[in-house]
HTML snippet that shows the backbone in 3Dmol.js (N, CA, C, O; Angstrom):
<script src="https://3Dmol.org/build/3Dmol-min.js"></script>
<div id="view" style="width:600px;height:400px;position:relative"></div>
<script>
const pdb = `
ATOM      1  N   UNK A   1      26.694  40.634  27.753  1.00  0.00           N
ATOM      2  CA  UNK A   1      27.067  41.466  26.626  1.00  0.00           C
ATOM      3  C   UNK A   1      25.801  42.143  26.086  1.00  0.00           C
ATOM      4  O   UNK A   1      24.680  41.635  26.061  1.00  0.00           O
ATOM      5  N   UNK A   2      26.141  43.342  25.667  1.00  0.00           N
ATOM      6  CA  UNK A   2      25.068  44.196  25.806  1.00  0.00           C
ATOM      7  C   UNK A   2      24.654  43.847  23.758  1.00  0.00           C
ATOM      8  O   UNK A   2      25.417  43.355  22.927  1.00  0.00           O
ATOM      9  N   UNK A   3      23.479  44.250  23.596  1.00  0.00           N
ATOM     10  CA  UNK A   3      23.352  44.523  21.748  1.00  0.00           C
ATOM     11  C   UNK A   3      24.297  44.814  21.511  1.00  0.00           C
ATOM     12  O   UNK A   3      25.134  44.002  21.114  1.00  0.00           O
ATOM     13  N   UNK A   4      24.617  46.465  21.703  1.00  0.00           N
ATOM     14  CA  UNK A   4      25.219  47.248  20.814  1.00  0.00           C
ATOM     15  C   UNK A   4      26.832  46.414  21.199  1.00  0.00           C
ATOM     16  O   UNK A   4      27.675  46.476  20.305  1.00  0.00           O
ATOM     17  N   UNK A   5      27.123  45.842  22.194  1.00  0.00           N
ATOM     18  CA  UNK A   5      28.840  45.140  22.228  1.00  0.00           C
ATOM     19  C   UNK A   5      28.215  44.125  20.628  1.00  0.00           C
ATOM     20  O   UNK A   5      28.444  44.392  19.448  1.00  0.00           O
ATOM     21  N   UNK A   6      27.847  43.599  20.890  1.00  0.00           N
ATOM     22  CA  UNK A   6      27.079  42.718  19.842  1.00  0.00           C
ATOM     23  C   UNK A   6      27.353  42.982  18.298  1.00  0.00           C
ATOM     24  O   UNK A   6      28.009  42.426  17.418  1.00  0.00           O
ATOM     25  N   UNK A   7      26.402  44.278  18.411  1.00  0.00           N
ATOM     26  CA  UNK A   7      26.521  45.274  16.736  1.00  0.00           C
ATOM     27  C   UNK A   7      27.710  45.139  16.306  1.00  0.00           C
ATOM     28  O   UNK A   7      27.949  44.700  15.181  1.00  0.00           O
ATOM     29  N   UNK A   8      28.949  45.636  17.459  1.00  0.00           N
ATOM     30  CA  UNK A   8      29.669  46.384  17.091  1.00  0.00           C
ATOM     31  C   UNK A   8      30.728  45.390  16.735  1.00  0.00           C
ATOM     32  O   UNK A   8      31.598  45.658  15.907  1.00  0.00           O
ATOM     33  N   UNK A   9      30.632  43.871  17.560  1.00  0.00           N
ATOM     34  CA  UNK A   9      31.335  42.602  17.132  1.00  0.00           C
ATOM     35  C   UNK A   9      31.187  42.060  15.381  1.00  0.00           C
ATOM     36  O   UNK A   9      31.942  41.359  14.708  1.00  0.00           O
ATOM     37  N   UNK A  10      29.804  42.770  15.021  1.00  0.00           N
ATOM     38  CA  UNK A  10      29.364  42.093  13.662  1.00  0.00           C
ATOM     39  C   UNK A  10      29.361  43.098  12.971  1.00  0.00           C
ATOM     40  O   UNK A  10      28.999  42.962  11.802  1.00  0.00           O
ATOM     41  N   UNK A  11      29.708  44.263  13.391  1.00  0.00           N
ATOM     42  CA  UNK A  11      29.747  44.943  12.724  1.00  0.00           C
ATOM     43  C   UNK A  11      30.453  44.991  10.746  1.00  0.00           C
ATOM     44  O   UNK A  11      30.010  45.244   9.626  1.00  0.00           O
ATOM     45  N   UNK A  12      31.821  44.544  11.424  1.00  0.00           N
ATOM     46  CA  UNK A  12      32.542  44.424   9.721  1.00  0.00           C
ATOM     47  C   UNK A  12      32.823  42.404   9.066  1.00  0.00           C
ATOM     48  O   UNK A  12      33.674  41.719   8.498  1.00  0.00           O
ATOM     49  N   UNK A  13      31.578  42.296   9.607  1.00  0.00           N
ATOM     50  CA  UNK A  13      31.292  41.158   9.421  1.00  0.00           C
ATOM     51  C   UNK A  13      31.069  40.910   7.547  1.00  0.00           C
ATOM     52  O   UNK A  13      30.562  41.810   6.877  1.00  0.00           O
ATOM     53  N   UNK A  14      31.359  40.075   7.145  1.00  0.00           N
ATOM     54  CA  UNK A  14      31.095  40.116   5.250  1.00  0.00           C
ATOM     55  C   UNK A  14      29.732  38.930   5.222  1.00  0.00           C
ATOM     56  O   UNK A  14      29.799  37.721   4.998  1.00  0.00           O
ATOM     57  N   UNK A  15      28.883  39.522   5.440  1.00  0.00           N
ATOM     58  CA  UNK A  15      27.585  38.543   5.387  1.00  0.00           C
ATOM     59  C   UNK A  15      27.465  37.977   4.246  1.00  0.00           C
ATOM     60  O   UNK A  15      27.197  36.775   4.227  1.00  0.00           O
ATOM     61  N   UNK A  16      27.628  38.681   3.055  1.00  0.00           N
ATOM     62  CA  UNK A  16      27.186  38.722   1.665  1.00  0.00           C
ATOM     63  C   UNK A  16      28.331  37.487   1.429  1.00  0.00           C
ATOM     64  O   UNK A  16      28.032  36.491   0.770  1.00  0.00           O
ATOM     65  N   UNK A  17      29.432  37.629   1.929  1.00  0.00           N
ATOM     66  CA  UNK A  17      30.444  36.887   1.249  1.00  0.00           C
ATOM     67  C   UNK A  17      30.592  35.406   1.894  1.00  0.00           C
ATOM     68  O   UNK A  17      31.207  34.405   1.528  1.00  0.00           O
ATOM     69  N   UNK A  18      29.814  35.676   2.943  1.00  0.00           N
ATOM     70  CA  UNK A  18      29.601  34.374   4.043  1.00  0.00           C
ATOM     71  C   UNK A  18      28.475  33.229   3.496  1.00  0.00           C
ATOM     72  O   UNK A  18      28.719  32.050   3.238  1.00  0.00           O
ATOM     73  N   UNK A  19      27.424  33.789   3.417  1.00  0.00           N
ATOM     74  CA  UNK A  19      26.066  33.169   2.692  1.00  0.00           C
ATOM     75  C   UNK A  19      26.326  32.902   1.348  1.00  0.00           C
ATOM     76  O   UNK A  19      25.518  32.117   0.853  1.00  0.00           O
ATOM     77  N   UNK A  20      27.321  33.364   0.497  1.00  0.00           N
ATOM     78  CA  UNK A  20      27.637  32.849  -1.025  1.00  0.00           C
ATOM     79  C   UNK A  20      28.608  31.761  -0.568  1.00  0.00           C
ATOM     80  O   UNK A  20      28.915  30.975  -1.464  1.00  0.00           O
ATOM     81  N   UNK A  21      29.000  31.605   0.283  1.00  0.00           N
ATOM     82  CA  UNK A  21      30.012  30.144   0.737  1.00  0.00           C
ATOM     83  C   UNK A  21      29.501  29.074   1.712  1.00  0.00           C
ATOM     84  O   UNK A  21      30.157  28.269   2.372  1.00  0.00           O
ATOM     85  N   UNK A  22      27.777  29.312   1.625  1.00  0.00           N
ATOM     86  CA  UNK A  22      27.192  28.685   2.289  1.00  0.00           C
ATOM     87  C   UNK A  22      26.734  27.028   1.644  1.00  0.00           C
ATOM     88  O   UNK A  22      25.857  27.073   0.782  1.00  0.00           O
ATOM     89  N   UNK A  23      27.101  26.055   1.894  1.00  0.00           N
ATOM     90  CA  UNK A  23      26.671  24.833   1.036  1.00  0.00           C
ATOM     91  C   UNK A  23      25.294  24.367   1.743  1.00  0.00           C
ATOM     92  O   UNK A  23      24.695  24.660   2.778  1.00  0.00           O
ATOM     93  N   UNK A  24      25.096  23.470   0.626  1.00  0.00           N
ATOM     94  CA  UNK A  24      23.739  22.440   1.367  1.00  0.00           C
ATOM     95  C   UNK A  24      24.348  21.616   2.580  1.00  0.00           C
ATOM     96  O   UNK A  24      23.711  21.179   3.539  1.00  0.00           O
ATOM     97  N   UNK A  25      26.164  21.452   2.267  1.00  0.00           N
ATOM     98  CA  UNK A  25      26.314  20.214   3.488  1.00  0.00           C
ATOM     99  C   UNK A  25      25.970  21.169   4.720  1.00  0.00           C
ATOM    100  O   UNK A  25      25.097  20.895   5.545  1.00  0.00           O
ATOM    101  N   UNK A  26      26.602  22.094   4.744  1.00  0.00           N
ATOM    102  CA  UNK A  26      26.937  23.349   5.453  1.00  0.00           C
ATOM    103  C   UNK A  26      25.253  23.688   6.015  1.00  0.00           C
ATOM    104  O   UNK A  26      25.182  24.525   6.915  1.00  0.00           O
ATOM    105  N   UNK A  27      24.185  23.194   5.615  1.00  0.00           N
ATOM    106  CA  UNK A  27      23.431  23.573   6.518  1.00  0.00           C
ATOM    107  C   UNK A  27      22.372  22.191   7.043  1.00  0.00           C
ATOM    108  O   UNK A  27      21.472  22.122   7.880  1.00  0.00           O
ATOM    109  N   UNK A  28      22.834  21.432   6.332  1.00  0.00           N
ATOM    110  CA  UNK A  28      22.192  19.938   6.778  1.00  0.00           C
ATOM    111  C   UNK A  28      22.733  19.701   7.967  1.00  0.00           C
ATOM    112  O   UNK A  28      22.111  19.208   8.907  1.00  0.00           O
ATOM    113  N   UNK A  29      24.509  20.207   8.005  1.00  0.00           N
ATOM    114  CA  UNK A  29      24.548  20.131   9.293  1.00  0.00           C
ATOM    115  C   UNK A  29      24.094  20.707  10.103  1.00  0.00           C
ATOM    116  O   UNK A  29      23.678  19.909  10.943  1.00  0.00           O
ATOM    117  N   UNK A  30      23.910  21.686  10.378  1.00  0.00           N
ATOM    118  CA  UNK A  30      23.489  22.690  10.855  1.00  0.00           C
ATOM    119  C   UNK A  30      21.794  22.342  11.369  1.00  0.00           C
ATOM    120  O   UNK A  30      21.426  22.097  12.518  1.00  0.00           O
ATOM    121  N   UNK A  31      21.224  22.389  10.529  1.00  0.00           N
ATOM    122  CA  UNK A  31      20.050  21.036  11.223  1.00  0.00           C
ATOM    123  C   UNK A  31      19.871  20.199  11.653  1.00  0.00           C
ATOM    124  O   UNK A  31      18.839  20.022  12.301  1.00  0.00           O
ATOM    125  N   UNK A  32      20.985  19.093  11.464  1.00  0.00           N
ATOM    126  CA  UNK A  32      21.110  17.776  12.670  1.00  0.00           C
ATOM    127  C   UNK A  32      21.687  18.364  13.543  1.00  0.00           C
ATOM    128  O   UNK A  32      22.453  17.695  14.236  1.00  0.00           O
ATOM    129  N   UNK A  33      21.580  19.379  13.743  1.00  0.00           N
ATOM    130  CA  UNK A  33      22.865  19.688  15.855  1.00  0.00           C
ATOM    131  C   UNK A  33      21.710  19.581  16.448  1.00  0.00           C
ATOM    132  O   UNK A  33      20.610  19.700  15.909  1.00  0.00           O
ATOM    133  N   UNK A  34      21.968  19.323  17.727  1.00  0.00           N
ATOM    134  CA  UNK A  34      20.758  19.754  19.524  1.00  0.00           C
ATOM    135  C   UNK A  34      21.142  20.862  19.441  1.00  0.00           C
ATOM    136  O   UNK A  34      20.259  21.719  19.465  1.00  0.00           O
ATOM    137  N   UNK A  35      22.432  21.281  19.324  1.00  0.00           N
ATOM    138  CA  UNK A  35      22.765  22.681  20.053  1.00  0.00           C
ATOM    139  C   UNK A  35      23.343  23.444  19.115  1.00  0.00           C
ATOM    140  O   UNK A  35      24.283  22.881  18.553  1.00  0.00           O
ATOM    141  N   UNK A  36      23.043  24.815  18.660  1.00  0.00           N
ATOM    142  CA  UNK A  36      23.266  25.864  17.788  1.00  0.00           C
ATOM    143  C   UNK A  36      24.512  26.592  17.685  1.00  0.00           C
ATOM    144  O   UNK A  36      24.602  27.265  18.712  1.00  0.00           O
ATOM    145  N   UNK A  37      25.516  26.782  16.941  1.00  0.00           N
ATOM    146  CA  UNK A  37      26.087  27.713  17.137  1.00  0.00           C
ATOM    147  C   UNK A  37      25.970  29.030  16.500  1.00  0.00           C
ATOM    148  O   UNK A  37      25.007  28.883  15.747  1.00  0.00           O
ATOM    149  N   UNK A  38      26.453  30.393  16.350  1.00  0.00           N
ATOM    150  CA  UNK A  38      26.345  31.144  15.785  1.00  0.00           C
ATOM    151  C   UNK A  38      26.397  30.934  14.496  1.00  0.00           C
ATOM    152  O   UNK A  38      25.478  31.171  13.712  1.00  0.00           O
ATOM    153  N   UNK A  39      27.680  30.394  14.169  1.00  0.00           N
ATOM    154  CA  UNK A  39      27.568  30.179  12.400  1.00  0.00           C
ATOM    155  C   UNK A  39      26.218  29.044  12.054  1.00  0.00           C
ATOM    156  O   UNK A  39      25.618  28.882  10.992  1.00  0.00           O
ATOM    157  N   UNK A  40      26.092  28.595  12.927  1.00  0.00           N
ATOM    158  CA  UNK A  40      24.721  27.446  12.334  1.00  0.00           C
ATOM    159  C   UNK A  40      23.438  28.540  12.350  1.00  0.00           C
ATOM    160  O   UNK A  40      22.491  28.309  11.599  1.00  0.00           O
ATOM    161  N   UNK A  41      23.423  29.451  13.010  1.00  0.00           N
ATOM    162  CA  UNK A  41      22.501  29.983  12.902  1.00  0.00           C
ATOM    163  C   UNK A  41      22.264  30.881  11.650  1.00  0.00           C
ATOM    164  O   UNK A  41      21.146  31.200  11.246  1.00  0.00           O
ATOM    165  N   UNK A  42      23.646  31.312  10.989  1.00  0.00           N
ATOM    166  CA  UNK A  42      23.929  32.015   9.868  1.00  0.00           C
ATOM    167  C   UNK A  42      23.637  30.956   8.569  1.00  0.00           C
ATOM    168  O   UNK A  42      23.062  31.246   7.520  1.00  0.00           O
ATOM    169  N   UNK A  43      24.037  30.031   8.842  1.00  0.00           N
ATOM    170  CA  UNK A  43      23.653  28.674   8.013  1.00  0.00           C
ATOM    171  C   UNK A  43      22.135  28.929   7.652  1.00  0.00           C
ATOM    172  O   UNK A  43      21.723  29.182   6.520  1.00  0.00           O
ATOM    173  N   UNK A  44      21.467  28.835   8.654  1.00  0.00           N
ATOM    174  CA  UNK A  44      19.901  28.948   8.730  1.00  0.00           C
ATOM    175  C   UNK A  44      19.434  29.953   7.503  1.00  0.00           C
ATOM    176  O   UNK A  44      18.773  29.748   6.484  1.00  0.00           O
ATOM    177  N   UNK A  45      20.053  31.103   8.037  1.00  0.00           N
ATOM    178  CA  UNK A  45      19.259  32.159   7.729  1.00  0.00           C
ATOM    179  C   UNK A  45      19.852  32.240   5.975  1.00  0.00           C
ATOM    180  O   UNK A  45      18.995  32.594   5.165  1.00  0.00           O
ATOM    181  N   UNK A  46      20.850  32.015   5.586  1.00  0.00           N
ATOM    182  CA  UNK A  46      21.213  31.845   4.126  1.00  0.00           C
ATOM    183  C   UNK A  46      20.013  31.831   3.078  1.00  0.00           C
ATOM    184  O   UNK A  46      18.875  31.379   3.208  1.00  0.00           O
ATOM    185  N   UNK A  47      20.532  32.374   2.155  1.00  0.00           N
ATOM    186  CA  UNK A  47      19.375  31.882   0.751  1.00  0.00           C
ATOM    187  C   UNK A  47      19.250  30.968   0.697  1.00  0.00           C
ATOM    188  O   UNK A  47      18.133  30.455   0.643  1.00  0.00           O
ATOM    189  N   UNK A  48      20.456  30.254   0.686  1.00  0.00           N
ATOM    190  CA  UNK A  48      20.677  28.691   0.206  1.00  0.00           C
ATOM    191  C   UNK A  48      19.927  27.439   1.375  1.00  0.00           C
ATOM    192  O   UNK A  48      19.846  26.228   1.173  1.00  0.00           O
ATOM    193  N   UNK A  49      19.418  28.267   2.681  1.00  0.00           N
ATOM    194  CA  UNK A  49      18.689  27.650   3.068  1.00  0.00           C
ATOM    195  C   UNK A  49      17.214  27.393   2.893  1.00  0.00           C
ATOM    196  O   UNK A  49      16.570  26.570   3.542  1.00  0.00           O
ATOM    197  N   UNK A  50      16.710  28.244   1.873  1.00  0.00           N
ATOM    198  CA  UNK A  50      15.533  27.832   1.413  1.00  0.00           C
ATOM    199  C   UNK A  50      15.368  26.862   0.869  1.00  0.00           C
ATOM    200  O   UNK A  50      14.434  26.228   1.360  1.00  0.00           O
ATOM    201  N   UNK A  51      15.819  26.408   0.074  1.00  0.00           N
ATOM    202  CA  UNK A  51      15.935  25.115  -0.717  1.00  0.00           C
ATOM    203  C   UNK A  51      15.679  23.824   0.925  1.00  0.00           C
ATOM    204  O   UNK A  51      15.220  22.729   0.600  1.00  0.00           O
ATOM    205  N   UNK A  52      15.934  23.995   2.276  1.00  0.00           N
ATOM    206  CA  UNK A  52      15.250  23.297   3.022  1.00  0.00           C
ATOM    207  C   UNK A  52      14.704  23.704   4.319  1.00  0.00           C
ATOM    208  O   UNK A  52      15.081  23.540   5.479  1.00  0.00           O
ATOM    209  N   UNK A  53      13.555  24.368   3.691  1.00  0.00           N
ATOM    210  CA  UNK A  53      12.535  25.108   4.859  1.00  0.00           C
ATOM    211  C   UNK A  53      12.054  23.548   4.807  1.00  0.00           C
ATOM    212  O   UNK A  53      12.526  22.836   5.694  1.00  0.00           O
ATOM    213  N   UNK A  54      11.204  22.960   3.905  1.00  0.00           N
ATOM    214  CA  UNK A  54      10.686  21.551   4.468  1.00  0.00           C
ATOM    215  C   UNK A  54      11.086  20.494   5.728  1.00  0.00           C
ATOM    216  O   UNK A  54      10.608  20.063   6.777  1.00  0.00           O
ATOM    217  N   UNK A  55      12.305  20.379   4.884  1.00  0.00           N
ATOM    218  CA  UNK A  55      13.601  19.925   6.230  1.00  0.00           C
ATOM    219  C   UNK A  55      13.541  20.270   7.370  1.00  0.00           C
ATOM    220  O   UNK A  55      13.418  19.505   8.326  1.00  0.00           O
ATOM    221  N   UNK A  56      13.644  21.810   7.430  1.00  0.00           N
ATOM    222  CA  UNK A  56      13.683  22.189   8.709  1.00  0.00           C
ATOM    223  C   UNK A  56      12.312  22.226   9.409  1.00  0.00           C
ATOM    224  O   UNK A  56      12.298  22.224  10.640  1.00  0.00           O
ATOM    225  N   UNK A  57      11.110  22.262   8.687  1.00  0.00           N
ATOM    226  CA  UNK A  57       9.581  22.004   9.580  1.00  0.00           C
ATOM    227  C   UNK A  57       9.266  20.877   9.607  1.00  0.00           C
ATOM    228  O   UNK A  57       8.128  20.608   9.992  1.00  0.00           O
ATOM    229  N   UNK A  58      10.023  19.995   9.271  1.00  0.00           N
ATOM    230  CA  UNK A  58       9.590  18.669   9.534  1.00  0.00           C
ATOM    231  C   UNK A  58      10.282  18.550  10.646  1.00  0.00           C
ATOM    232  O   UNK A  58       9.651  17.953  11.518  1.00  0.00           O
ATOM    233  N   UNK A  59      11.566  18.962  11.015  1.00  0.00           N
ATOM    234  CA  UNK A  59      12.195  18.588  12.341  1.00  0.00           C
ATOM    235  C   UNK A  59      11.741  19.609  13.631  1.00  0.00           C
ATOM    236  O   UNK A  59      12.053  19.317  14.785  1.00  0.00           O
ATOM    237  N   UNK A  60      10.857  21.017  13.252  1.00  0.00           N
ATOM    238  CA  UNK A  60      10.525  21.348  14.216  1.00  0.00           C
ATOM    239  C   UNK A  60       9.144  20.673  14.729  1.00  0.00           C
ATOM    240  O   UNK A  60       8.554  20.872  15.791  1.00  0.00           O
ATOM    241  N   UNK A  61       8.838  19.893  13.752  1.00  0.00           N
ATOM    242  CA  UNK A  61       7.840  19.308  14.429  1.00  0.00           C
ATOM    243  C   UNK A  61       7.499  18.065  15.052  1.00  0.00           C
ATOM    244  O   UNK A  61       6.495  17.674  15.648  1.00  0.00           O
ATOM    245  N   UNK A  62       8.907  17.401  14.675  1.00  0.00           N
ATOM    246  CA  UNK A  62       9.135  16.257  15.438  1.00  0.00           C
ATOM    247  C   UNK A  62       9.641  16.661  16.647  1.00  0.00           C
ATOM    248  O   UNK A  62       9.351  15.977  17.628  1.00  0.00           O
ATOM    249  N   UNK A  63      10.482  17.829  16.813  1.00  0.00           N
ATOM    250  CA  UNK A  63      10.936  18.456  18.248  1.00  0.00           C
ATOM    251  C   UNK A  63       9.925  18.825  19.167  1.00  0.00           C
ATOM    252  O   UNK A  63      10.031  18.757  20.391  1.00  0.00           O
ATOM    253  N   UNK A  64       8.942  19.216  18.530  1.00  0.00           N
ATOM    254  CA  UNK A  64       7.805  19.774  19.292  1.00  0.00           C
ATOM    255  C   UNK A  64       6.321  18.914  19.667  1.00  0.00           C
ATOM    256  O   UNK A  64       5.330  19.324  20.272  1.00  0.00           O
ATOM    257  N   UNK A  65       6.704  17.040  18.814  1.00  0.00           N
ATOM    258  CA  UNK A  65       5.943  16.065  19.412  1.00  0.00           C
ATOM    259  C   UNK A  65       6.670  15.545  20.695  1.00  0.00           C
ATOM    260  O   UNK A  65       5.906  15.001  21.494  1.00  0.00           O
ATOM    261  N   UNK A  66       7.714  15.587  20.985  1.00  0.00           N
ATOM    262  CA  UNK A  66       8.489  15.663  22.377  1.00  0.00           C
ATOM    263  C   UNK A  66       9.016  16.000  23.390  1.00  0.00           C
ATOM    264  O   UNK A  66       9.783  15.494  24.210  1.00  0.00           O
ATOM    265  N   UNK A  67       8.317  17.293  23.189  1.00  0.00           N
ATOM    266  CA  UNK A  67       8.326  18.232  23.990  1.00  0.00           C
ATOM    267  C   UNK A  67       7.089  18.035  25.457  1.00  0.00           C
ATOM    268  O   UNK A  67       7.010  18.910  26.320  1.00  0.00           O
TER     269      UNK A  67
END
`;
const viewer = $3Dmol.createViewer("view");
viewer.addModel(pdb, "pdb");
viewer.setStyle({}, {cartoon: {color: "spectrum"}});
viewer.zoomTo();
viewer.render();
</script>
């Protein structure tokens, strides 16, 4: 699938309305997965995920002592 199939999938996407329904559980999970999905990745990127950038560099760096 090309970008623009991509764009044009997210296109009428409601981001704004997605990330205001974003919880803390909603991205804690989203940090304990191995494996990502799209909405976890939207999880990520949320406002409401600032509140755990710590969280999340502490686990990239335990990922990356086992690597």
């Amino acid at each position: 699938m090309s970008y623009y199939d991509e764009l044009v999938k997210w296109k009428d996407f409601d981001f704004e309305n997605y990330f205001s329904n974003v919880t803390d559980e909603d991205i804690k999970k989203s940090i304990g997965k191995d494996k990502l999905g799209i909405y976890d990745y939207l999880n990520l990127l949320s406002p409401k995920a600032q509140d755990h950038l710590e969280e999340m560099a502490v686990l990239r760096v335990e990922i990356s002592k086992s690597e």
